[in-house]
C-alpha positions as CSV (number, residue, x, y, z in Angstrom):
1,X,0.0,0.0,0.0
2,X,2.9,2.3,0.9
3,X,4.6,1.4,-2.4
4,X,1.2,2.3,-4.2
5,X,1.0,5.7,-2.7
6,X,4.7,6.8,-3.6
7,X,4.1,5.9,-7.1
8,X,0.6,7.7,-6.8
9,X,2.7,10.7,-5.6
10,X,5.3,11.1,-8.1
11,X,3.0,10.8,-10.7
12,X,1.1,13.7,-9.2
13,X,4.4,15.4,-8.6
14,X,5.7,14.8,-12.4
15,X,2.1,16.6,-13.7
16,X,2.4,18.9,-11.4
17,X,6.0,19.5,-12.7
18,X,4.7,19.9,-16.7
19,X,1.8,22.1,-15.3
20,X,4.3,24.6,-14.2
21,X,6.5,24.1,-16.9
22,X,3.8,25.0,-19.2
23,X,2.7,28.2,-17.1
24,X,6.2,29.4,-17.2
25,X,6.6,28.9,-20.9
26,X,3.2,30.6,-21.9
27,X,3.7,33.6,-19.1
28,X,7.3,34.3,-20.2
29,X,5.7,35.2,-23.8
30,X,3.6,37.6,-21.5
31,X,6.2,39.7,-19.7
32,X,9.0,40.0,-22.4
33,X,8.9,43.0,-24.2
34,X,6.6,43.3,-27.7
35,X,4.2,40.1,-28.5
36,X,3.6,37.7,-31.3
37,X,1.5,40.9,-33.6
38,X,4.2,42.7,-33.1
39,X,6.6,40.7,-34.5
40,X,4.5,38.7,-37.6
41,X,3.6,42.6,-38.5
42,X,7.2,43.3,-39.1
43,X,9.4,46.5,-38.3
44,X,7.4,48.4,-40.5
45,X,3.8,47.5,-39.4
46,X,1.7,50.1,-38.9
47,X,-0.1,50.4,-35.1
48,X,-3.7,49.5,-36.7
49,X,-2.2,46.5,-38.7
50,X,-0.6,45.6,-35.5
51,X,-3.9,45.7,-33.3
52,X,-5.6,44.6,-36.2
53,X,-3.9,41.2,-35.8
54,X,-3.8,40.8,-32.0
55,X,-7.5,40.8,-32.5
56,X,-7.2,38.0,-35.5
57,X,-4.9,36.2,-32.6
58,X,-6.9,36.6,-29.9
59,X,-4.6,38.4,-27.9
60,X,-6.7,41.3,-26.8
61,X,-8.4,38.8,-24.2
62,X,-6.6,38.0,-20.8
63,X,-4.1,35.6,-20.6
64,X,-5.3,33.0,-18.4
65,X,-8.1,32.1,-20.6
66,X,-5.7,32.1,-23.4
67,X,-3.5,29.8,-21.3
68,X,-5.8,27.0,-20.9
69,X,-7.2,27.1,-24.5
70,X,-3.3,26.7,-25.0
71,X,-2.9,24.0,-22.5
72,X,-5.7,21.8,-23.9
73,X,-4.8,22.1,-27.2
74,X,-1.2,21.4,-26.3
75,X,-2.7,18.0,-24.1
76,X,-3.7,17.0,-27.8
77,X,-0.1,17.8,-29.5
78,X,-2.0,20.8,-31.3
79,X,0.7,23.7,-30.9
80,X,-0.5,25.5,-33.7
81,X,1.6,26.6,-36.9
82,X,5.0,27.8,-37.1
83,X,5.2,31.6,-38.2
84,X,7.8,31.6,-40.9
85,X,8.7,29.5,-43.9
86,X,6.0,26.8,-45.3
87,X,4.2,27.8,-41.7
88,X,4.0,23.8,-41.0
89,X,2.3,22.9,-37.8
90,X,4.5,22.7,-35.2
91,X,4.2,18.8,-34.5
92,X,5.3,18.0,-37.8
93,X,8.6,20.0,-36.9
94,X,8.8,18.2,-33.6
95,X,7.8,15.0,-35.0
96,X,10.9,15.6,-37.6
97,X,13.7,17.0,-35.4
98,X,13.1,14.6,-32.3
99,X,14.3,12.0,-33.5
100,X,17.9,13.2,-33.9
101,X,17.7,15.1,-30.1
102,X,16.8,11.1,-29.3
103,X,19.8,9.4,-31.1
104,X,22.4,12.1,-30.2
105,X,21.2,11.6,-26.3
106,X,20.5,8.3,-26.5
107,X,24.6,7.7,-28.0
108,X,26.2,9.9,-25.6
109,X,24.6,8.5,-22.3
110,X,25.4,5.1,-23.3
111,X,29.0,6.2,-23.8
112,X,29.0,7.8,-20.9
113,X,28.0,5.2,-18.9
114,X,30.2,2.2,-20.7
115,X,33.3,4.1,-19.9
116,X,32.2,5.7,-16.6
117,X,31.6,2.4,-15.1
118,X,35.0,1.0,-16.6
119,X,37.5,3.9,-15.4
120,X,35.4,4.5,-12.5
121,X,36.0,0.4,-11.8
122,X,39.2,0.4,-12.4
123,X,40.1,3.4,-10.3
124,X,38.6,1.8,-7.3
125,X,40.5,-1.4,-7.5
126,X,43.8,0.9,-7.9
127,X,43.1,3.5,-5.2
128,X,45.7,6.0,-4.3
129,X,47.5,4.2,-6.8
130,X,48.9,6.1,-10.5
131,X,45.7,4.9,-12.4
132,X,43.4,6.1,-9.8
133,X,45.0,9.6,-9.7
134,X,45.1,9.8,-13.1
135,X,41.3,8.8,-13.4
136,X,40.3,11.1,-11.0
137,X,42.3,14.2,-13.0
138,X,40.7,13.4,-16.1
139,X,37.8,13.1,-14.4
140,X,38.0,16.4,-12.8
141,X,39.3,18.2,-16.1
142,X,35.4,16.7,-18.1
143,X,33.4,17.5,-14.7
144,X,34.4,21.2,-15.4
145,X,35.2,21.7,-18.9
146,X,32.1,23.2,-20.6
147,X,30.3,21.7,-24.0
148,X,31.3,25.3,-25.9
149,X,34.9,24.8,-24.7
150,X,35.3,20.9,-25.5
151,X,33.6,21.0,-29.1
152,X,36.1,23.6,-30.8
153,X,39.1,22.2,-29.4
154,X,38.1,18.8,-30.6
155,X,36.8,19.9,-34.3
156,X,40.6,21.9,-34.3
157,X,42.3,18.0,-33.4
158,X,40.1,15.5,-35.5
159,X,38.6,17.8,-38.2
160,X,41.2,20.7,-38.9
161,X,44.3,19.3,-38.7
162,X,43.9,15.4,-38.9
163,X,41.0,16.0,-41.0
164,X,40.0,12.5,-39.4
165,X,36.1,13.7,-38.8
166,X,33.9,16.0,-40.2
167,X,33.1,19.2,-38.3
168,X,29.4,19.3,-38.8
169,X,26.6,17.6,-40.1
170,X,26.1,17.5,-44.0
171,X,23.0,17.5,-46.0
172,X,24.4,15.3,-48.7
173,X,26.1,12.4,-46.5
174,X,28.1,9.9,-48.0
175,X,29.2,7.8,-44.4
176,X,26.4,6.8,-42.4
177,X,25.1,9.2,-39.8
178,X,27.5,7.8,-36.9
179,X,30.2,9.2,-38.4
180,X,29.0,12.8,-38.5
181,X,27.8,12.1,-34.9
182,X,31.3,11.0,-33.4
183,X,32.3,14.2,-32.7
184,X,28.6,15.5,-31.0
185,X,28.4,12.3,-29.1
186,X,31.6,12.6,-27.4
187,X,31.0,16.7,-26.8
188,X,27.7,15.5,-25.2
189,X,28.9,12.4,-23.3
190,X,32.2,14.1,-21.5
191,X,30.2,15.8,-18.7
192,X,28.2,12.9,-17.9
193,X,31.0,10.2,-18.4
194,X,32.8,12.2,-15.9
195,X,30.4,12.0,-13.2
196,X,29.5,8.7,-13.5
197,X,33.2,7.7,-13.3
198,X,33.6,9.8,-9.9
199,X,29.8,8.3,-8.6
200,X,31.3,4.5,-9.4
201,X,34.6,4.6,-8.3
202,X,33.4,6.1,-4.9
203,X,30.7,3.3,-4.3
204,X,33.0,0.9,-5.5
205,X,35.4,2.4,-2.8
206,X,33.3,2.5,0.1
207,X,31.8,-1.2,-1.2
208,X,35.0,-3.4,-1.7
209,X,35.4,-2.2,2.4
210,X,32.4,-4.0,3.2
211,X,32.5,-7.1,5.5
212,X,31.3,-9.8,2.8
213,X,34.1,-8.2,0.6
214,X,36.5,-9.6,3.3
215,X,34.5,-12.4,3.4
216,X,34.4,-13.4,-0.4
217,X,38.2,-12.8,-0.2
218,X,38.6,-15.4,3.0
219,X,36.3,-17.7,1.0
220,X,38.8,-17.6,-1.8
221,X,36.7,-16.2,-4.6
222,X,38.3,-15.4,-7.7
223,X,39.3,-11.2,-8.4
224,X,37.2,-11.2,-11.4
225,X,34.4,-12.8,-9.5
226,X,34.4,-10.8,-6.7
227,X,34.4,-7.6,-8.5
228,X,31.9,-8.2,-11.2
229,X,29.3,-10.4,-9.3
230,X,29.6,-9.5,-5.9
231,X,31.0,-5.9,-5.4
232,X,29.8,-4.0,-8.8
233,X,26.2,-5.6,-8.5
234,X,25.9,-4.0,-5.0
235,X,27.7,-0.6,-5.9
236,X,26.1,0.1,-9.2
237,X,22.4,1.2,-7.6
238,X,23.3,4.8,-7.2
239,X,25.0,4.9,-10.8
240,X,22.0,3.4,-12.3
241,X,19.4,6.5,-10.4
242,X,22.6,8.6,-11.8
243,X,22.4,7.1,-15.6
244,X,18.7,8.4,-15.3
245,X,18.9,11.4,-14.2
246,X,21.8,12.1,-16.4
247,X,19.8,10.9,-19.5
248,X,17.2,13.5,-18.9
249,X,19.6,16.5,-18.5
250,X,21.6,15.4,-21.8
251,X,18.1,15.6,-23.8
252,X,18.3,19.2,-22.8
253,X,22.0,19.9,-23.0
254,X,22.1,18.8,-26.4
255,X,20.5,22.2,-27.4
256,X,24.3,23.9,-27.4
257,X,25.7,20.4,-29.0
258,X,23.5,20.2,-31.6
259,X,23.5,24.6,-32.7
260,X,27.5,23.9,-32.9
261,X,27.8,20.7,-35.4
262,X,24.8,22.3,-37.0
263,X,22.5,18.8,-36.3
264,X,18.8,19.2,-37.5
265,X,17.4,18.0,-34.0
266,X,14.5,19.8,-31.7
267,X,17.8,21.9,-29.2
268,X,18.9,23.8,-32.9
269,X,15.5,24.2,-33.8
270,X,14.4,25.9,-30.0
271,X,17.4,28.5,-30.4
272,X,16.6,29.2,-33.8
273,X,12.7,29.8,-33.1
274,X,14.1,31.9,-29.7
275,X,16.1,34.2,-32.2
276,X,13.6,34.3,-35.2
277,X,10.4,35.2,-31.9
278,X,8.9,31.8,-33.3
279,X,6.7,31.7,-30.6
280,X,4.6,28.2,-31.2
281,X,7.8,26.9,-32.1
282,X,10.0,27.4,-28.8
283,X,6.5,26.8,-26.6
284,X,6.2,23.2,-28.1
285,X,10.1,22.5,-28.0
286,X,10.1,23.5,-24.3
287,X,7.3,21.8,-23.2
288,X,8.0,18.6,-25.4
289,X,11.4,18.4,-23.8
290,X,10.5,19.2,-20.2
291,X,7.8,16.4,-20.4
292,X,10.4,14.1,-21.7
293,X,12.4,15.3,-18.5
294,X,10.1,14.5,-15.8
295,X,8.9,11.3,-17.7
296,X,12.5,9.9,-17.3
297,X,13.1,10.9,-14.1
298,X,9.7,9.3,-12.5
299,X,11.1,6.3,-14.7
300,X,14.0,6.3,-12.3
301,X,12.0,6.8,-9.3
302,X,9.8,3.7,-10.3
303,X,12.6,1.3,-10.9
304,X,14.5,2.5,-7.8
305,X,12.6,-0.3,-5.9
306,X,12.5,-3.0,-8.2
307,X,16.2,-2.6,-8.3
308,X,16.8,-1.9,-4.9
309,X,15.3,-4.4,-2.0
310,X,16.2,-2.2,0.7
311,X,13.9,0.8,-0.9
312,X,11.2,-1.8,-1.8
313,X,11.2,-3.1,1.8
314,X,11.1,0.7,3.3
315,X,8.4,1.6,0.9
316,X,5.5,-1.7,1.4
């Protein structure tokens, strides 16, 4: 029963979470300076033109009642029409530009974790030892090197002057798509790969000092045994929650990621509708990728117990 209402309350919690997401989104249009008239009149509008079309818009009633109209049309995936080029609807553009937002985040978590685990493994077995301080200063070095730093120095290496990789994505391809993503995947995985090496290497730490460590160790088990099967398996819980919630932030760091190596995905489209006053556009990119957000992270919160005995056991 206690396990049915947590579950109860993080999904409450998660809509609760869009809600606001969606108020902030449609109330930020409100307070910044100009609205959507001004700017589909152009520079050169004249006032009655303008007022003209706030009245075709609807904008001359109050915003509240504008918000929910908004809100249930948005519940349906209706976000209206974009306001320049073919003027598409919006979902079309989302449904188009997700998917690469998807693959690019999807790549660089599962880097991140692959090697995070690894180094962060391996530093743990060699504590205070040359490969554990060495781990640790790489570590260190991605934990605070920004995505805008890392991605020029690394098109200058692989693309400038080993001309090894390309440095951005090209309309007419002639390798498959991973190998114009190399180079975004690793921008977008260093942070993240990073972390998780510090998170594992810690619980892997604190984990091979437990007593049926020792006792695995009296018992005779093999190294490769007793760090695979009985010390990862107990230290990886926190890494996994970590994974997660890492996941969800990459979907929206890959906004900066995807503007550099020019990647048609849903981050390069939001700062390109932000500049152009696209208003439909960045509403529906915002709220598509804050809902993807909270989705993974209630994910994470779900699976805690069923990976974890000692939550499930706190929580019935």
């Amino acid at each position: 029963m206690r396990l049915l209402k947590a579950i109860s309350l993080r999904l409450l919690f998660g809509l609760l979470s869009l809600i606001f997401i969606s108020l902030v989104v449609f109330v930020a249009d409100e307070v910044a300076p100009g609205d959507q008239a001004t700017v589909l009149a152009g520079e050169k509008a004249r006032i009655e033109d303008i007022q003209r079309l706030r009245e075709q818009l609807g904008l001359n009633r109050p915003w509240p009642i504008r918000y929910v109209e908004w809100l249930g049309d948005a519940a349906r995936l209706d976000f209206g029409t974009s306001y320049y080029g073919t003027k598409e609807p919006v979902i079309d553009i989302v449904k188009r530009d997700l998917p690469m937002t998807a693959k690019l985040a999807g790549l660089a978590i599962l880097l991140a974790a692959g090697i995070g685990i690894l180094l962060g493994t391996l530093a743990a077995i060699r504590e205070n030892r040359g490969a554990d301080r060495f781990v640790l200063t790489v570590s260190t070095l991605g934990v605070t090197l920004p995505n805008f730093v890392l991605a020029p120095i690394l098109v200058y290496i692989f693309a400038l002057k080993l001309n090894r990789l390309p440095q951005t994505w090209a309309v007419d391809r002639v390798a498959p798509d991973i190998y114009y993503l190399i180079l975004p995947v690793i921008v977008l995985a260093a942070r993240p790969m990073a972390m998780l090496t510090r998170l594992t290497r810690a619980s892997m730490v604190d984990t091979l000092k437990q007593e049926f460590i020792r006792t695995a160790i009296a018992k005779g088990v093999p190294p490769a045994r007793l760090i695979f099967r009985h010390a990862l398996r107990n230290a990886i819980l926190p890494v996994i929650t970590a994974i997660g919630t890492s996941f969800g932030f990459l979907l929206t760091g890959s906004f900066v990621v995807e503007r550099f190596f020019v990647l048609p995905g849903l981050g390069r489209e939001a700062i390109e509708a932000i500049q152009q006053g696209n208003v439909p556009v960045v509403q529906a990119c915002i709220l598509i990728t804050g809902a993807m957000f909270i989705a993974i992270n209630l994910l994470v919160d779900l699976l805690q117990p069923m990976l974890d005995p000692r939550i499930r056991e706190a929580q019935i």
